[in-house]
C-alpha positions in Angstrom: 76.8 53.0 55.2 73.9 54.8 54.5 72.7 55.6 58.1 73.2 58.3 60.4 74.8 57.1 64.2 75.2 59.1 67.4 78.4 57.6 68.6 79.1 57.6 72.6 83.0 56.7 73.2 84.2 56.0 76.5 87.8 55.2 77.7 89.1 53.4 80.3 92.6 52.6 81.8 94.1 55.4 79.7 92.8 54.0 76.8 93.2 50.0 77.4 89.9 49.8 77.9 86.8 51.4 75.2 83.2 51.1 75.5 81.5 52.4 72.1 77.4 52.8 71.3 76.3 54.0 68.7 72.5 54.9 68.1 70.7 54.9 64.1 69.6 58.9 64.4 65.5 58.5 63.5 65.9 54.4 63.4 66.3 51.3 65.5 69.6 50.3 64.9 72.2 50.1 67.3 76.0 49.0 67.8 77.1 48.1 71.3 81.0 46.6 71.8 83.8 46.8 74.8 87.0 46.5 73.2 90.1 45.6 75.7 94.0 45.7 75.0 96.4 44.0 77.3 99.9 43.5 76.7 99.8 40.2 75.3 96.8 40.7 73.2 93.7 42.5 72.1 89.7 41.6 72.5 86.9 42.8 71.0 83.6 42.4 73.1 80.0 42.9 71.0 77.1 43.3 73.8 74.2 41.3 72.7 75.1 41.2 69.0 77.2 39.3 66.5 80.7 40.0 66.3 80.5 40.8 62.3 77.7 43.0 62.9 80.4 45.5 64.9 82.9 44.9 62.5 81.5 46.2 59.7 80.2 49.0 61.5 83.8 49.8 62.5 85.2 49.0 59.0 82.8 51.5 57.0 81.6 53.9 60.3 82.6 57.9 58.8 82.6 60.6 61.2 81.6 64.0 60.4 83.8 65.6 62.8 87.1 64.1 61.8 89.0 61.5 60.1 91.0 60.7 62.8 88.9 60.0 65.6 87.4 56.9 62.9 90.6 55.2 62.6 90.9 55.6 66.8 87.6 53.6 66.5 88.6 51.4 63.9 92.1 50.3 64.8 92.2 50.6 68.5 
């Protein structure tokens, strides 16, 4: 991914419940997802968007921060 994202992560329900957006930095592009674990399973909500879009995203998003916080994203 040759881009550069600002990356807004909110949780909710002590983590059961994630909003991510992420913004292209000096572009147009945009990822928007709720993502929402239950006991019994796991769903993954794109806003406005198709579901493979955010997928790769997630699957090839790096973080300049740390590695850590990308497989939070990643794997829920």
């Amino acid at each position: 991914m040759n881009k550069t994202y600002g990356v807004t992560r909110k949780d909710f329900n002590k983590g059961k419940s994630i909003k991510l957006y992420a913004e292209e930095l000096g572009g147009a592009d945009f990822i928007s997802l709720n993502y929402y674990l239950t006991t019994k399973s796991h769903s993954l909500k794109p806003c406005e968007m198709p579901e493979q879009k955010v997928i790769h995203f997630l699957m090839n998003y790096k973080s300049r921060n740390n590695q850590e916080t990308n497989d939070r994203i990643a794997n829920g």
